[in-house]
ROLOMI-415694 format. One record per residue (C-alpha): x, y, z; chain; residue number from 1. Coordinates in steps of 0.25 Angstrom, whole numbers. Layout:
BEGIN
<atom <X,Y,Z>,"A",NUM>
...
! end
This chain:
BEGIN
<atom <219,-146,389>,"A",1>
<atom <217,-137,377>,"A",2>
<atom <211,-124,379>,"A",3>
<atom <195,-125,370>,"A",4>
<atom <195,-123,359>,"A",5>
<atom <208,-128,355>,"A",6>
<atom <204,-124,339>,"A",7>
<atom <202,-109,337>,"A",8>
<atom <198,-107,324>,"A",9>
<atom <196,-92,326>,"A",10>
<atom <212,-91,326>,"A",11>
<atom <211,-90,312>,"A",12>
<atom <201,-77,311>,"A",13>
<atom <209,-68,321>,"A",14>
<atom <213,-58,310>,"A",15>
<atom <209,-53,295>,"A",16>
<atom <226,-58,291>,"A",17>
<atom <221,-71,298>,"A",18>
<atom <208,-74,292>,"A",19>
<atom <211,-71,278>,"A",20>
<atom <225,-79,279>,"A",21>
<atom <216,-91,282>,"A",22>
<atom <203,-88,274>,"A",23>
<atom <198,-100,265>,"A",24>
<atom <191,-93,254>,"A",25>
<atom <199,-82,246>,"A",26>
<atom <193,-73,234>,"A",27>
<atom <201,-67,225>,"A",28>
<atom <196,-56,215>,"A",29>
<atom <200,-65,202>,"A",30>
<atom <189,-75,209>,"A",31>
<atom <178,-62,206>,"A",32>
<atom <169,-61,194>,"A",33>
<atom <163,-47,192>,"A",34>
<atom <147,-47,185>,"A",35>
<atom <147,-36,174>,"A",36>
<atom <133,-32,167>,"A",37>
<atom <135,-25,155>,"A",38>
<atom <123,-18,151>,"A",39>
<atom <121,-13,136>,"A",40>
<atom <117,1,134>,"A",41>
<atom <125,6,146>,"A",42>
<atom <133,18,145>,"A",43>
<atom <137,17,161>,"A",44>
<atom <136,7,173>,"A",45>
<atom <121,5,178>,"A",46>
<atom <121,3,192>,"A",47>
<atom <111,-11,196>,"A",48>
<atom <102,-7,206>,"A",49>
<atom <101,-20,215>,"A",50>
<atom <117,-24,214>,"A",51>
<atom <123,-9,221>,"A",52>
<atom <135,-8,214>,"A",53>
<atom <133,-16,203>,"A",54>
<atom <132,-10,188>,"A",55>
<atom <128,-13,173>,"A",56>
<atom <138,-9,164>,"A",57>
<atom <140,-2,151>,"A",58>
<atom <148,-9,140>,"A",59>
<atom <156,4,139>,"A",60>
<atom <160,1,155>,"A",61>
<atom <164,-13,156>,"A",62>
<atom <179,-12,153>,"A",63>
<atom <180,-4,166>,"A",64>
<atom <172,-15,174>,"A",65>
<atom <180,-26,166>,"A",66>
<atom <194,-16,171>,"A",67>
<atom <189,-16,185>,"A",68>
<atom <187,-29,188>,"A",69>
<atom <201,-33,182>,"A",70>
<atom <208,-22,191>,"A",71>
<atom <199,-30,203>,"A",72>
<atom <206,-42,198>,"A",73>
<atom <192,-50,198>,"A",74>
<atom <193,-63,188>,"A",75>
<atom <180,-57,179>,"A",76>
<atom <171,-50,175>,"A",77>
<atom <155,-57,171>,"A",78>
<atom <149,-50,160>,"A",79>
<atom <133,-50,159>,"A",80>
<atom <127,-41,149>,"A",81>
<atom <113,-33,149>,"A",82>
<atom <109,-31,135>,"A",83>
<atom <100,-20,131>,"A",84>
<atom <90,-29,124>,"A",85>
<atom <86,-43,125>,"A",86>
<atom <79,-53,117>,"A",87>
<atom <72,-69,119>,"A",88>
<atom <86,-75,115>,"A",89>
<atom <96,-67,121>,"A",90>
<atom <102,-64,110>,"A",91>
<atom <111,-51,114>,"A",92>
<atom <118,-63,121>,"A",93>
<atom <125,-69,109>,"A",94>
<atom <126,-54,102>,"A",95>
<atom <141,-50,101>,"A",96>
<atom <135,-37,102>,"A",97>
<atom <126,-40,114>,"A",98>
<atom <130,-32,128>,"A",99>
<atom <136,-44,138>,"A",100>
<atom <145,-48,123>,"A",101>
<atom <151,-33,121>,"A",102>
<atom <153,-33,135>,"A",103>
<atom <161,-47,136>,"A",104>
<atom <170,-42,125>,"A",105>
<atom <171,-29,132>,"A",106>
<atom <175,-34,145>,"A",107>
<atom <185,-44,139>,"A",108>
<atom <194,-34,132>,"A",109>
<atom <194,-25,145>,"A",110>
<atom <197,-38,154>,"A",111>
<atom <209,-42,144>,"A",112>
<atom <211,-55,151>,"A",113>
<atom <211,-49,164>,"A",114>
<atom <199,-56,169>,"A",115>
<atom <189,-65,162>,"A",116>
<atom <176,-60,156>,"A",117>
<atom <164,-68,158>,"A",118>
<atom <152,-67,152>,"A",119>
<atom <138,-72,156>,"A",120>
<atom <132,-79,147>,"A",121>
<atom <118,-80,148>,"A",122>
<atom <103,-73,142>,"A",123>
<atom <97,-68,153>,"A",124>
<atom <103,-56,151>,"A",125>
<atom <98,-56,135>,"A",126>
<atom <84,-61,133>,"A",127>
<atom <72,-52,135>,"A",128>
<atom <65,-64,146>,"A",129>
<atom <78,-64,155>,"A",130>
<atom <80,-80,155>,"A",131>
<atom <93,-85,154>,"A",132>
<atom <91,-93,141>,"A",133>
<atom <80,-91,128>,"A",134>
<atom <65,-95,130>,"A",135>
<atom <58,-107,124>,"A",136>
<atom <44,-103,120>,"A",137>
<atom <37,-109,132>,"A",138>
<atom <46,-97,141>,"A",139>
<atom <57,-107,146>,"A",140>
<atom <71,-105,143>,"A",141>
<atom <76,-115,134>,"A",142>
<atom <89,-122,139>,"A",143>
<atom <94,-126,125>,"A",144>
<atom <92,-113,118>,"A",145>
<atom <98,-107,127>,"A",146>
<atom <111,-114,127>,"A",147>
<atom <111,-111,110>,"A",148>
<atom <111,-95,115>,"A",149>
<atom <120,-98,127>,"A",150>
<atom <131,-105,115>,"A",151>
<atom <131,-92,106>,"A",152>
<atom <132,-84,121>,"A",153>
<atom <145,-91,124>,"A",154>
<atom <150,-90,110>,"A",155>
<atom <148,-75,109>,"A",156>
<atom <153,-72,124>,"A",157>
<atom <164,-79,121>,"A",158>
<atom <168,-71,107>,"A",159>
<atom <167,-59,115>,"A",160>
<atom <176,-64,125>,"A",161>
<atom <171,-69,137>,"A",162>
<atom <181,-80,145>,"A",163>
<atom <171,-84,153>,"A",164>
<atom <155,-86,149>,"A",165>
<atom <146,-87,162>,"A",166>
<atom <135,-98,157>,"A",167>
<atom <123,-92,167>,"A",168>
<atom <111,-96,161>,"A",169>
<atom <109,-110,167>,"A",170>
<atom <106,-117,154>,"A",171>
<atom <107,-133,154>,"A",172>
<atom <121,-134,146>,"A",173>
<atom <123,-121,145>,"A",174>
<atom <138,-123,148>,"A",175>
<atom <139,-136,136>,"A",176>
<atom <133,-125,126>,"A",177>
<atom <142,-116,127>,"A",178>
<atom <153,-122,128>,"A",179>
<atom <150,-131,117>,"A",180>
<atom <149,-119,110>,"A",181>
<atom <160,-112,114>,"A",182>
<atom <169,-125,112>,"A",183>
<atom <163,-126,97>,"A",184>
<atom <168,-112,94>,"A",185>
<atom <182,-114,100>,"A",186>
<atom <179,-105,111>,"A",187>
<atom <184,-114,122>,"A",188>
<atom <190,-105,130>,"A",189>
<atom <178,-98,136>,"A",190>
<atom <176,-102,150>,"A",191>
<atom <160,-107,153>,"A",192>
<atom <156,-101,167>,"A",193>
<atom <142,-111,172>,"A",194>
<atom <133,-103,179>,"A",195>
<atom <129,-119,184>,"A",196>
<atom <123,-116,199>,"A",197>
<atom <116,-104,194>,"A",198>
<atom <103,-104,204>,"A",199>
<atom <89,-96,200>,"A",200>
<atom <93,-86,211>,"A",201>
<atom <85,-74,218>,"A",202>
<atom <100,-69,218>,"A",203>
<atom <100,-65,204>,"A",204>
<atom <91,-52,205>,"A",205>
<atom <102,-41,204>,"A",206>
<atom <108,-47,192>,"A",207>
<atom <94,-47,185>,"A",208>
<atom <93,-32,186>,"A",209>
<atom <109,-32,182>,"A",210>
<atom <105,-38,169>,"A",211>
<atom <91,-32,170>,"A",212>
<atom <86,-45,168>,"A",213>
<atom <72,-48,159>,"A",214>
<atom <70,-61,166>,"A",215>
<atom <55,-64,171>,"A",216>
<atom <53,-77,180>,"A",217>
<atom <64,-84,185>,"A",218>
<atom <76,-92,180>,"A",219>
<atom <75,-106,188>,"A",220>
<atom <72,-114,177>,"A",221>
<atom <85,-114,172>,"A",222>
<atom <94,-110,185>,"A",223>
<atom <95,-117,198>,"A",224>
<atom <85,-120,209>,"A",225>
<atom <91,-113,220>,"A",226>
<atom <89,-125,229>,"A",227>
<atom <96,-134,222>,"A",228>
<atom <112,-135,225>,"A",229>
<atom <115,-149,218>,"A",230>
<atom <110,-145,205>,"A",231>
<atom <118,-132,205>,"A",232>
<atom <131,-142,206>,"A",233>
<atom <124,-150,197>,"A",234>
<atom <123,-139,187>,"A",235>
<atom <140,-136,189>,"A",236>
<atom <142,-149,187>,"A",237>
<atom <134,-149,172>,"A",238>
<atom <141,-137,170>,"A",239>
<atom <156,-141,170>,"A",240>
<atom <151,-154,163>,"A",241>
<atom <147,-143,150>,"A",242>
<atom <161,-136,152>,"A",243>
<atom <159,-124,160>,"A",244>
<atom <173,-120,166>,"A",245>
<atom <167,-111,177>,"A",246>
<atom <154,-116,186>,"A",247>
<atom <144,-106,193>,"A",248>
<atom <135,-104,205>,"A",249>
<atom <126,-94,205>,"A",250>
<atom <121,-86,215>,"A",251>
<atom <135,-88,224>,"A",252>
<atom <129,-84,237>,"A",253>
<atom <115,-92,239>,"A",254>
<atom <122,-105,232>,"A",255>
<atom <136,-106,240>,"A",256>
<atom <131,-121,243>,"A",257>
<atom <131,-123,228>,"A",258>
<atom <144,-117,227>,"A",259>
<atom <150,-124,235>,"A",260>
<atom <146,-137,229>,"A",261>
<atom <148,-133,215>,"A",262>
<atom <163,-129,220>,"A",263>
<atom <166,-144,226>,"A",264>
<atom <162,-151,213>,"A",265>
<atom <165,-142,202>,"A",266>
<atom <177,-145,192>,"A",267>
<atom <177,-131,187>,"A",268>
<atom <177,-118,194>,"A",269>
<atom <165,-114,201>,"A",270>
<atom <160,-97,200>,"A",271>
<atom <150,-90,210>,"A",272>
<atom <142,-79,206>,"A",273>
<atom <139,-69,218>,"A",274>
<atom <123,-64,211>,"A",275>
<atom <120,-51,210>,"A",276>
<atom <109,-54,222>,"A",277>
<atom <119,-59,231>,"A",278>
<atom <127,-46,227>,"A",279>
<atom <115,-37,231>,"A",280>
<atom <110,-42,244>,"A",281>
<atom <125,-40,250>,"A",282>
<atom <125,-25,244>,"A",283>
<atom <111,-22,247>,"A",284>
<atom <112,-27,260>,"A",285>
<atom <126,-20,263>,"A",286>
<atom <119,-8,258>,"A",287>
<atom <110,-9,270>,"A",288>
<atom <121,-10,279>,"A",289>
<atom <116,-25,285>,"A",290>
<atom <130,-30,279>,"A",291>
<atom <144,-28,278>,"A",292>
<atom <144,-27,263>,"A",293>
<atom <159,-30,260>,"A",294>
<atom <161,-43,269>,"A",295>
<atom <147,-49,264>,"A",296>
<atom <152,-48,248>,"A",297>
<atom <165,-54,254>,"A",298>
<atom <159,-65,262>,"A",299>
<atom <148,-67,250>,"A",300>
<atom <161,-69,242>,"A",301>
<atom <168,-77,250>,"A",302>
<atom <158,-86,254>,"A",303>
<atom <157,-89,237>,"A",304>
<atom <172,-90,237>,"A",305>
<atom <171,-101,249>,"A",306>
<atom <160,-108,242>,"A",307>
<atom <169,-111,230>,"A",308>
<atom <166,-101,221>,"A",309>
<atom <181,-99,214>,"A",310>
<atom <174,-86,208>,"A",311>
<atom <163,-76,209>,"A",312>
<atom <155,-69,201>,"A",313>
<atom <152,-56,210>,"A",314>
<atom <147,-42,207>,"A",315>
<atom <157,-39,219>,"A",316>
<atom <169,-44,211>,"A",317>
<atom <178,-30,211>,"A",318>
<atom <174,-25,224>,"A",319>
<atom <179,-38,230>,"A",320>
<atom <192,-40,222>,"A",321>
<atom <195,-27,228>,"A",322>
<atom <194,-30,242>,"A",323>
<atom <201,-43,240>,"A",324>
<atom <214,-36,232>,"A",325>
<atom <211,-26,245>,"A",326>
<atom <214,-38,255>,"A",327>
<atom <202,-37,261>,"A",328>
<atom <193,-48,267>,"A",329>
<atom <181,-49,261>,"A",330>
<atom <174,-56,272>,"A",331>
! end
């Protein structure tokens, strides 16, 4: 008679040489984005109070953050830009001059091909009323007028020399506009990345002090109902339908569900992006000693990795590719 049980599936966790031989979700630093803002006026790094360790940076400073993140062997860098001034329409957005413009041409003769150069390309960051799109005059954002702005952002984000544009506004055919428009101008190299499962999340706070955001009210009538998951599948789906070479879920933590199902169906490859919330409440809570800091950003991490994310966009990106150049687990 054989011995119970005759199936011991904890042979294969006896040791750290064992686990890892056998582990099913691997990261590697290529698979890692790193956020950048780029603030305009600066003359060195200004520390963001609710994301420890976390920085705006002046123009004069990026080529050393673009440097660093190649010797971390990360896969890129994401450019937002914080302008000094703002107006209705955005209009620093489409100005060769504006800050997030001069930093994407900055960072692409730093990078030198070594890793890509995206650029987020949306208003939020412009206009004086914080929306992600120019107002109608009853106050709502007005989908189509957008889309016009978001053409003429492509088209100027890509002279500067972004590779890749991330498209977060959650405009409806956002990703058809500019690609139309890219396409017309014989720009049909630049890769569109769709922010298409980008959710009207609570997790965003951090960022909005990041870009020190103008926004008053909120943001869901044009992003996602958090209790909706089809919808967000849906959305990807649109998305590669208008050409986007690259589809999004946004946040990655709360939404591993939608993930997940995006990753089944899509043709195209699917992104995560780790939100400056989720960053925060692991270092805040680390701070206070209730977690271990370094395994919870190497679980968080890998449990977007086993959800299907093939990359991430994470403010943890060169601490991470370190430890994983290091051999070390990070769960």
């Amino acid at each position: 008679m054989t011995a119970f049980p005759a199936r011991r599936l904890r042979r294969l966790r006896q040791s750290a040489a064992l686990r890892r031989l056998v582990a099913e979700t691997r990261l590697h630093p290529a698979q890692l984005v790193l956020p950048v803002f780029v603030k305009e006026g600066l003359d060195a790094p200004q520390p963001i109070a609710s994301m420890p360790g976390v920085s705006q940076h002046p123009l004069s400073g990026l080529a050393a953050v673009v440097e660093e993140a190649v010797a971390a062997g990360i896969g890129g860098v994401m450019l937002f830009g914080v302008p000094a001034t703002r107006d209705a329409v955005g209009s620093g957005a489409i100005d060769p001059d504006g800050i997030l413009n001069r930093a994407i041409r900055v960072a692409a003769d730093a990078a030198a091909g070594r890793l890509t150069v995206q650029a987020d390309l949306c208003l939020d960051e412009f206009t004086d009323h914080g929306h992600c799109g120019v107002l109608a005059t009853d106050g709502s954002v007005d989908n189509d007028a957008t889309l016009e702005v978001y053409a003429r952002m492509a088209l100027a984000q890509a002279d500067a020399g972004a590779e890749i544009l991330g498209l977060s506004g959650m405009m409806d055919g956002q990703v058809a506009a500019c690609r139309a428009a890219l396409d017309a101008a014989g720009r049909t190299d630049v890769v569109l990345l769709a922010y298409s499962a980008k959710y009207a999340s609570a997790f965003y706070g951090p960022f909005r002090d990041a870009v020190e955001s103008t926004l008053t009210g909120d943001r869901r009538t044009y992003q996602l109902d958090p209790a909706n998951g089809r919808e967000g599948v849906q959305e990807a789906l649109a998305d590669v339908d208008e050409g986007a070479d690259i589809v999004m879920v946004k946040p990655a933590g709360p939404y591993l569900d939608v993930l997940a199902e995006v990753a089944a169906v899509s043709p195209v490859p699917v992104w995560a992006y780790q939100v400056s919330g989720e960053y925060a409440m692991i270092e805040h809570a680390a701070a206070s000693g209730v977690i271990d800091r370094e395994r919870a950003i190497g679980e968080s991490l890998v449990g977007i990795r086993r959800a299907g994310a093939e990359a991430i966009l994470t403010y943890w990106a060169i601490e991470v590719a370190g430890r994983l150049r290091d051999g070390r687990s990070l769960a």
